[in-house]
N, C-alpha and C positions, 0 to 999 in steps of 0.2 A: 399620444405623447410622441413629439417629434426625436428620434431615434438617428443618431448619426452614424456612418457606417464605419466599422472598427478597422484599425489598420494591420494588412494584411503580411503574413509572414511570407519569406522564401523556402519552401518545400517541393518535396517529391512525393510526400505522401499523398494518400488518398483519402480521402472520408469513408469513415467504415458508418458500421451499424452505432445509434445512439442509444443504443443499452445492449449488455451482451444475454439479449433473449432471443427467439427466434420471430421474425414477423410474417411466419405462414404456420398452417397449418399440418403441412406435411413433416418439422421435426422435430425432435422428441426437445422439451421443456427442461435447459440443464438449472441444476442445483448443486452450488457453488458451498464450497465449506470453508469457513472462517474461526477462529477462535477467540473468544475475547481478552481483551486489555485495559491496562486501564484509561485508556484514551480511546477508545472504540475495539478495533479486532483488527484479525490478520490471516492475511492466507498465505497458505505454505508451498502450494504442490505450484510446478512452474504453467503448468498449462490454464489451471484454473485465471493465476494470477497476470499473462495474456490474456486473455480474453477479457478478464474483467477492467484492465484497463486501459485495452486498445479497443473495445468499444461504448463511449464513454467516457473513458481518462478517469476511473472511480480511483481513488485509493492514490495513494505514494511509496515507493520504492524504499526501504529502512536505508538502504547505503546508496543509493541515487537522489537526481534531482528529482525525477520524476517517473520516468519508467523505468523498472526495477532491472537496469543492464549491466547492474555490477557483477565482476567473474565471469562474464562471458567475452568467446571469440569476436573479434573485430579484421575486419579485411582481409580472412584466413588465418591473421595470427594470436596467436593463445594471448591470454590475460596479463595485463602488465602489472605489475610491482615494482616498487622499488626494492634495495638489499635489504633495509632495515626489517620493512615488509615482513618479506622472506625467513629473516633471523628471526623473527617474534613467531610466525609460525612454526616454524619447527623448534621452536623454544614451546609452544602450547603441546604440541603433538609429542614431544617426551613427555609433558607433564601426564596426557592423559596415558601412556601407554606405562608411567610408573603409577600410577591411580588404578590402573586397572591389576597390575601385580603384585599392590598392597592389599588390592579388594581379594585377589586369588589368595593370598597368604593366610590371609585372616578368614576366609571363610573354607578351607582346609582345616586349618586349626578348629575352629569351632565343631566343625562335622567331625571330626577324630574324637575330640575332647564328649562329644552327644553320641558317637557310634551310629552318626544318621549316613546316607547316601544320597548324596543331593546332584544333581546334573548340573555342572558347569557354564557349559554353553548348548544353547538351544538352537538350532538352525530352522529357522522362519522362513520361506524363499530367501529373499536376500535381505533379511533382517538376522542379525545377532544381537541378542539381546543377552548383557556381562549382569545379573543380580550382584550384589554387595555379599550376601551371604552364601553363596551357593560353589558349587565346584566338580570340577568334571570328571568322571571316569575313567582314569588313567597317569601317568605318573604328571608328577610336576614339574618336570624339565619340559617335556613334551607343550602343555602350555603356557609356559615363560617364554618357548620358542616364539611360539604361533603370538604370542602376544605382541613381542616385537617386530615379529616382520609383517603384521597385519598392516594391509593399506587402508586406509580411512578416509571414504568419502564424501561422510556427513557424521559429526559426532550431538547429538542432543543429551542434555543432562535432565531428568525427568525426576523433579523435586514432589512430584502430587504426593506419592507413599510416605512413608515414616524416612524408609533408606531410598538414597537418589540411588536411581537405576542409569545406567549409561550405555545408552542403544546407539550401535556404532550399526550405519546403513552403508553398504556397498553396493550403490549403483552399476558396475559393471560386467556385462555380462559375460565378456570371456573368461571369467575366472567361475565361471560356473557352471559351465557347457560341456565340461570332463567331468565334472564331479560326480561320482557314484552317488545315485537317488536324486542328483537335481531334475527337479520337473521343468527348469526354461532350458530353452534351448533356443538357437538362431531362429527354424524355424516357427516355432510355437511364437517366436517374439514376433513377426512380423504378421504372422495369422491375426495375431492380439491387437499389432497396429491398426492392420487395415479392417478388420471388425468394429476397433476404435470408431476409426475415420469415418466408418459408414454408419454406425450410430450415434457417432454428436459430432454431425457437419458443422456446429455452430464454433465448433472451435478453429474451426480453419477461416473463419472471417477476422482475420487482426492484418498487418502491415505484411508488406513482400519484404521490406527491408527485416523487419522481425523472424520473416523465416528463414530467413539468409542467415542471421544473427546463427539462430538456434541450429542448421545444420551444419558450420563452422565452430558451432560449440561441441558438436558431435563429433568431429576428426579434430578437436584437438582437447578433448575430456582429461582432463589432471594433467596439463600442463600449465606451467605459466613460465613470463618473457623477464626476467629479473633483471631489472636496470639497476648502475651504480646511483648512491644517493647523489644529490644536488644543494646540499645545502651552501654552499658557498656563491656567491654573489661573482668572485674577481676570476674563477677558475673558466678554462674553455671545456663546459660539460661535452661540447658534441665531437672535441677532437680525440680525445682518449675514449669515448665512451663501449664498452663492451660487452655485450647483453649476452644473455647465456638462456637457456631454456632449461627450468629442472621440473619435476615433480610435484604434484601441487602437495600433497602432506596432507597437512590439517586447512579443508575446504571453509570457507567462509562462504555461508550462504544468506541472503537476504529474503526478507517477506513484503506481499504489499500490506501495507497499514492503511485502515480503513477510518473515518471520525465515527462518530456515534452519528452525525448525519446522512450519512452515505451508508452505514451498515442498515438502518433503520430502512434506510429504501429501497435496498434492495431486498429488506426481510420482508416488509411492509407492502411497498410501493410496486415491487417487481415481481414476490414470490418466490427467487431465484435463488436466496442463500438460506444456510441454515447455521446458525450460531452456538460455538458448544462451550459453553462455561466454563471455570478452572475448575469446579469436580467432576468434567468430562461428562455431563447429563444436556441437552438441546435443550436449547431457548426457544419456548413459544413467541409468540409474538406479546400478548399480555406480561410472560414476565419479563423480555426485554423492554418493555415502554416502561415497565414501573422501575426497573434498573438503570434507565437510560437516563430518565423521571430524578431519580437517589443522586445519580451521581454528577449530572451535569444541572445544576437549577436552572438555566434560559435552554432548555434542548427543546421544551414544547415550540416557542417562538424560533430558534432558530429551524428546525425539521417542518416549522409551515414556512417559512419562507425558502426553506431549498426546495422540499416540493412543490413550492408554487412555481417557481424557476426552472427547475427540471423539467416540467409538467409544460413550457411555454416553452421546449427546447433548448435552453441555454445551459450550457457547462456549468456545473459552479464549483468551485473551489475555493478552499482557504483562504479569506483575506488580511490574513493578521501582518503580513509585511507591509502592506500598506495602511495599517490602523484599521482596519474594516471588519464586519463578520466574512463576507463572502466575496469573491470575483466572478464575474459573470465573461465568458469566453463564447464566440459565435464559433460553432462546431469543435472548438477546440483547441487547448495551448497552443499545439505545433500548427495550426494553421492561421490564427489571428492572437494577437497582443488583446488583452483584458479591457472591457469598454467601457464598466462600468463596477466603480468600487461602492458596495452593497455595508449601508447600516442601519441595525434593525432599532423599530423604536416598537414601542407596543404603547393602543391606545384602546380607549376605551370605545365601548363598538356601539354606544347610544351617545355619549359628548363629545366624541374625539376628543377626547384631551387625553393626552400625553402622560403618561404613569412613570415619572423619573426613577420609580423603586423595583421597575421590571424591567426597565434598561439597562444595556452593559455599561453606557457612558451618559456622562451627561452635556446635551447638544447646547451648550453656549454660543457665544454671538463668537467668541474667539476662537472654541474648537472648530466651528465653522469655517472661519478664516485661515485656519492652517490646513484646511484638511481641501479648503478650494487652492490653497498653492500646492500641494502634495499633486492634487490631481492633474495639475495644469503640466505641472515637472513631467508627472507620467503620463502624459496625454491621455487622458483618462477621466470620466464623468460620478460627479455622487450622485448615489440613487438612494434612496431612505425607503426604507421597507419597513411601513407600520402595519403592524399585527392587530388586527381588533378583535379585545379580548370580549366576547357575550358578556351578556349579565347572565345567563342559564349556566357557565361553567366556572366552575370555581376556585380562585387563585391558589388553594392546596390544592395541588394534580396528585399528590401521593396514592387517592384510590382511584384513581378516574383509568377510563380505559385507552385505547385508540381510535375508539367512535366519535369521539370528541374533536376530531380533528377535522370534520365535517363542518362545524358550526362558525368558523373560522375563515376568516377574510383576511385581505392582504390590500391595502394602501398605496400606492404608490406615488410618491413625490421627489421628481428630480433639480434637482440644485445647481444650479448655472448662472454664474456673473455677468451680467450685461458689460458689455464692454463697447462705448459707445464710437470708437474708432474703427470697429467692425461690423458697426450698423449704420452709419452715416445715413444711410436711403432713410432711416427708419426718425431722425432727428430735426424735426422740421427748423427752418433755415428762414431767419427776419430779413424781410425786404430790403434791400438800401435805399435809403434817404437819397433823393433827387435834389434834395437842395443841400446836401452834406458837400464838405469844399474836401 
């Protein structure tokens, strides 16, 4: 298949590694933790979510376009907002900080009302963890206080129990370097780094501009740069403009989200991640495929065709903005524009013929037509990725395993318009008449 070469972006980056595994033998094999959704999963912890998608480009950023850089430092300066922003956060960060001293009220009352003694708050490293029903030893002024002047700089509301639990995480370590019985300290923190560093070097392979990012996120941790709003059109936003730096309050944190095809590969395909359910028990691999199987009906046909893709080195990504299942990228968004818009057909693997009821669409002479000007606008090629389904496997996948995915083949036929003003050499050309006047 003649292959035309994709056109090239302007960067600085580098090509990393194309999967975040190791490709020697001398480092340790990381395993990546994701959580599921209902549109695939999601990883939380920031270093994990580096690596997974600076090598590779797996996943997408909840509050970004693409790699997960929202709330973090830019060219030394903290995080921008607008006011409105800003009012709505600290309009969240009362709410919770009156949520938590309805939860102290009421679960005093009830311990009094039982004559039980129940422990308030529990100090985890640096996790506090507030129960609904519980309450601490000591008067109640004492934690009304502490409630309010608590900083918070990750708040999760944990619905799995009966009663939501609200684990308020403070990442900062000088507020816990005095404290009687804390076990971190300065020093242990950086023993812990560099012990890190030397046992999963694989994390240190992502972008130099990314590490930039993240040690300007370090010298300026719970700040942000609050701009006035802009909604007005007629006004001079940049003559009056006056930015202020406060506190960040109530932290907004984002995750990468993963599809069911991209979690599958790297549970599957890579061995890398390991998926933990909403009743907090890990996903084998069996019960992910028959899960993945449940909830998405075309996952069999599209997760062979991203692995065939993957597997031939090409990015692939989401192609629903352009009508397609997939995009295919040469090494990567940031360094080439998308070359080819991928739609999948699935055929039959003894007649070829074409199964329009295991299709997502159905390829008319007109969908054709629109979807070759779509291409032309985005300088961009269709590619049709037919699935050929055996006769050995059986169109209900609900008991089947992932051995099945063995038996399977991948078609390829690409879709290009002759356009005979661009082939002239190629359009033979009638002699002229010698006795024509």
């Amino acid at each position: 298949m003649n292959l035309r070469e994709p056109k090239k972006k302007r960067t600085r980056l580098r090509p990393q590694l194309p999967f975040p595994i190791p490709l020697n033998e001398t480092q340790e094999w990381p395993v990546y933790t994701a959580h599921l959704t209902d549109v695939g999963s999601c990883i939380v912890e920031p270093e994990e979510m580096t690596a997974v998608h600076s090598m590779g480009f797996f996943g997408k950023g909840s509050l970004s376009r693409s790699y997960p850089s929202f709330g973090k430092a830019r060219y030394g300066a903290p995080p921008v907002v607008r006011n409105r922003q800003w009012l709505c956060r600290q309009k969240w960060l009362e709410e919770v900080k009156e949520l938590n001293a309805t939860d102290y009220k009421d679960a005093k009352a009830t311990a009094q009302c039982e004559g039980g003694n129940i422990s308030y708050e529990e100090n985890i490293g640096d996790v506090v963890e507030i129960p609904s029903n519980s309450i601490e030893n000591g008067s109640k002024q004492r934690n009304e206080t502490n409630a309010k002047n608590i900083e918070i700089d990750e708040v999760t509301l944990d619905s799995a129990e009966e009663d939501d639990i609200c684990v308020i995480i403070n990442r900062d370590p000088d507020k816990y370097d005095n404290a009687e019985g804390s076990p971190n300290t300065h020093d242990d923190k950086n023993n812990s780094e560099e012990k890190k560093e030397e046992e999963e070097p694989w994390k240190l392979n992502c972008y130099d501009f990314k590490s930039d990012c993240m040690n300007e996120d370090d010298n300026q941790h719970g700040k942000l740069l609050v701009l006035p709003d802009s909604d007005s059109d007629t006004e001079n936003y940049l003559k009056n403009i006056k930015p202020r730096i406060e506190n960040e309050g109530f932290p907004v944190r984002e995750a990468l989200h993963l599809t069911f095809e991209e979690t599958f590969f790297l549970l599957f395909g890579l061995g890398c991640l390991q998926v933990i359910h909403f009743d907090g028990s890990l996903l084998d691999i069996n019960r992910a495929w028959l899960y993945f199987c449940k909830e998405k009906p075309d996952f069999l046909q599209k997760y062979v065709v991203y692995h065939y893709y993957r597997s031939k080195g090409w990015v692939v990504k989401p192609g629903i903005k352009y009508g397609g299942e997939f995009l295919l990228y040469k090494e990567g968004p940031p360094f080439y524009h998308a070359s080819y818009i991928v739609i999948i057909e699935v055929a039959d693997a003894d007649s070829l013929v074409v199964d329009p009821t295991m299709s997502s669409r159905s390829m008319t002479w007109n969908n054709l037509f629109g979807f070759e000007r779509l291409s032309e606008t985005a300088a961009k090629e269709i590619l049709l990725a037919q699935v050929l389904w055996p006769s050995s496997v059986p169109r209900d996948i609900s008991e089947t395993s992932p051995e099945i995915l063995s038996e399977f083949t991948v078609r390829e036929v690409l879709w290009r318009r002759w356009n005979p003003k661009q082939h002239r050499e190629d359009v033979p050309t009638e002699e002229e008449d010698d006795y024509s006047c």
